[in-house]
N, C-alpha and C positions, 0 to 999 in steps of 0.2 A: 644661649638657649637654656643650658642648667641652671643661670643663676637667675632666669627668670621665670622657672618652674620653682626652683627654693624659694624665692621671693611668695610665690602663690601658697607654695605650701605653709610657710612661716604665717600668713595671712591668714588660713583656715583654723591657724593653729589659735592663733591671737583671738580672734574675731567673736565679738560680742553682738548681739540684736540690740539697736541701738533703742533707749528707752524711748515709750512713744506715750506717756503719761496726758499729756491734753487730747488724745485721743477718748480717754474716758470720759468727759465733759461731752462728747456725744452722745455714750450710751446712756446717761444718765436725762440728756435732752428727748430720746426716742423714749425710753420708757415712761417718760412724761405725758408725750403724746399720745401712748397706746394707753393711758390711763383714763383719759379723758370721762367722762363719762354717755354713755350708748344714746344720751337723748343729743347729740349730737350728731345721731346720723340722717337725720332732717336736713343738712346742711345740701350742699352743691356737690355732686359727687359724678367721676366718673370711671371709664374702666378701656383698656384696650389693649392690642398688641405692641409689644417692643421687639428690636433686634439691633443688632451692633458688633462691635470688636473688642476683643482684650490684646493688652499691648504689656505685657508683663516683664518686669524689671528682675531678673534674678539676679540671687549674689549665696554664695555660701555654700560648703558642702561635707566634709571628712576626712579625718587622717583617724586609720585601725591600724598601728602598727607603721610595719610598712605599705599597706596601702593606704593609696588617697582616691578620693571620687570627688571631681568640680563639674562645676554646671556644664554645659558641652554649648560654649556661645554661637554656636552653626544652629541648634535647634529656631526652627521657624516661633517665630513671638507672637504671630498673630492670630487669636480664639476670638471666633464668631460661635453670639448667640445668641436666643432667641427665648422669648417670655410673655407675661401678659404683668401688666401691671391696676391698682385700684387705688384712685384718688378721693380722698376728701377735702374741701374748704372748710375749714371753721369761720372764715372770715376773710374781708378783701385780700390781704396780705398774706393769710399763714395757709396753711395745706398740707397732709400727709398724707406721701405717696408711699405704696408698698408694692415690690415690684417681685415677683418668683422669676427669676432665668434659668434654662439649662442649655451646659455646653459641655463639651467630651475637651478634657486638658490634657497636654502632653508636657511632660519637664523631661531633657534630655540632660543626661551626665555621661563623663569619660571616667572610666576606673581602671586602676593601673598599679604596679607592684615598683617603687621607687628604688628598690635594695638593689647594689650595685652589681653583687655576685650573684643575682636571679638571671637565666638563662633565657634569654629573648625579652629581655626587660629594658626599655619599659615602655614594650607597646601598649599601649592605649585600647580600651574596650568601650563600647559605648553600651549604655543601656538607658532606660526612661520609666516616668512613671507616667500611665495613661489610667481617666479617672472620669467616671462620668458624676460630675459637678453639678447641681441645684444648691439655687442663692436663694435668699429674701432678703433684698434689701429693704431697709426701714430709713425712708429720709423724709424727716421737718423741711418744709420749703418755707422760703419766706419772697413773697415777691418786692422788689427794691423800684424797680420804674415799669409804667407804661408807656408806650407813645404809640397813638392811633390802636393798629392791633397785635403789636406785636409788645409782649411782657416779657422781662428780665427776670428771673428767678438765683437764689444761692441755695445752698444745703448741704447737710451734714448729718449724718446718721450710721447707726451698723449695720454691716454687709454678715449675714452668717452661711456659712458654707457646708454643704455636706458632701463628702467624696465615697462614690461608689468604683468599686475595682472594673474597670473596661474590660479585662483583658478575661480568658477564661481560667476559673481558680486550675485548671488542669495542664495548664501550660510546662512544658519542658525543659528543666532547669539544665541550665550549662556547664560545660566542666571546662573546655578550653584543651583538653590532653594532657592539665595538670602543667602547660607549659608555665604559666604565670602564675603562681603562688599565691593563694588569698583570695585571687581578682572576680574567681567562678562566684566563689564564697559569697563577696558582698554584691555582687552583679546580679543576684539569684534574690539578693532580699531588696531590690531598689523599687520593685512593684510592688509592695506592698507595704515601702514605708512614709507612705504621705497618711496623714490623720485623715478620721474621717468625719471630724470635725472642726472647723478652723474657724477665728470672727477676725475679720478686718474692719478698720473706720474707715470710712468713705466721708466727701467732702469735695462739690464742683460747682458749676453755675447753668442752668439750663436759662433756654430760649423757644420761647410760646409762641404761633402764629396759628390762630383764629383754633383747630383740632392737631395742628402737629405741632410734639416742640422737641427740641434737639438739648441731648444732655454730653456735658462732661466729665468726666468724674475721676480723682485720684484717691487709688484704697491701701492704705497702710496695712500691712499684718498687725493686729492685736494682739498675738499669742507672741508665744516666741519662735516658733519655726512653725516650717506647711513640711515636716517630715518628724518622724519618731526616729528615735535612736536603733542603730543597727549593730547586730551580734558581731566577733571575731574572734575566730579562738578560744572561743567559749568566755569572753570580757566584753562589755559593753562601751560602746563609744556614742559618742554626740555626732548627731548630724545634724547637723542644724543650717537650715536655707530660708532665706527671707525672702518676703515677695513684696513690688510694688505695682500695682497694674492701673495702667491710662486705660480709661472704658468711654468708649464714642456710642450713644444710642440714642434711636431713631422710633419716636411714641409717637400713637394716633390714639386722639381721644374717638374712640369708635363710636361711643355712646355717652351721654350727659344724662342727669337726670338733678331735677333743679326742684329745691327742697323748699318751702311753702315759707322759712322764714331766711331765705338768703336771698331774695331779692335783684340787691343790689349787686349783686356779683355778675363778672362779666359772662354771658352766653358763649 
């Protein structure tokens, strides 16, 4: 059991955000599209509601000293959410979709005081950070096959996130009894050390039939962490947590409106 907590801890020690550099070659394809120019919005354009799931991959967390804080793998993975999205065609094949979501996030850690001659050590404290999240996602689509009425679609674009504090800023910090050294300390600043702005790449393949299409999508972090560095003892440490999130959503073109020189595009 110890030497598979040192092991964990040696890992947060070690532990790099792996570089994700061809992730930039999206943002550079989205800014493309949003560049286009405005007599383009004649084209084939629609709008409606989305909703779905996040299935998020955590890894990562802190060593201050003698404490350490890691991800708490019991926490529930699965965030439903709910948005509207706005489509345009340029053309048979290409399309940019921009989608707004919001969902309330929960990331759970355990924080704990590892020093041998600390006194009821080393129980385990849980805390979390809870965040109310609005996305824009920005995805180039490119359709690849039709058959009859159902279209295959890829894409790849920026996901930008912005995180609002859920909880109320008047909430009551913890002490513990002073039993576990530190653990109050850093447990007291877990709410309020996620950014509260983060960009992930995104990159999946959706599926069209006649007004509904179903997407998939896997979003890398683009930054280097979804948390800021946290205080101890008056020295600063790295917290650093990475995220990878599977997203399942379910779009209804509510409405079409079919633009005088796109003709050809499918209804």
């Amino acid at each position: 059991m110890n030497t598979a907590r040192e092991g964990s801890i040696s890992m947060l020690k070690n532990a790099k955000t792996p570089g994700i550099s061809p992730l930039r070659g999206l943002m550079l394809l989205s800014a493309f599209s949003l560049a286009l120019p405005s007599t383009l919005i004649g084209q084939k354009q629609s709008f409606g509601p989305s909703v779905g799931v996040y299935a998020p991959k955590i890894t990562g967390g802190a060593v201050a000293g003698d404490v350490v804080v890691i991800h708490d793998p019991t926490t529930p993975n699965r965030e439903a959410f709910l948005g509207f999205f706005y489509e345009i065609s340029f053309s048979k094949h290409l399309s940019l979709r921009n989608s707004l979501l919001y969902r309330q996030q929960f990331l759970g850690f355990l924080v704990f005081n590892q020093a041998e001659q600390c006194t009821f050590c080393p129980v385990k404290k849980g805390a979390s950070l809870a965040t109310n999240t609005f996305e824009l996602v920005i995805l180039p689509r490119l359709r690849l096959v039709t058959y009859k009425k159902i279209d295959l679609y890829i894409f790849a674009g920026p996901s930008l996130q912005i995180n609002t504090k859920f909880r109320p800023s008047e909430s009551v910090d913890v002490s513990f009894g002073n039993k576990h050294p530190g653990v109050a300390e850093i447990v007291n600043q877990i709410d309020d050390a996620y950014r509260n702005f983060v960009i992930f790449g995104s990159y999946g393949l959706g599926v069209k039939y006649k007004r509904v299409s179903l997407d998939f999508r896997i979003q890398q972090l683009f930054s280097n962490s979804l948390t800021q560095k946290i205080t101890f003892n008056n020295s600063i440490h790295e917290f650093n947590v990475d995220c990878r999130y599977s997203t399942f959503s379910l779009n209804y073109h509510f409405f079409s409106l079919h633009g005088k020189k796109n003709r050809h595009a499918n209804p």
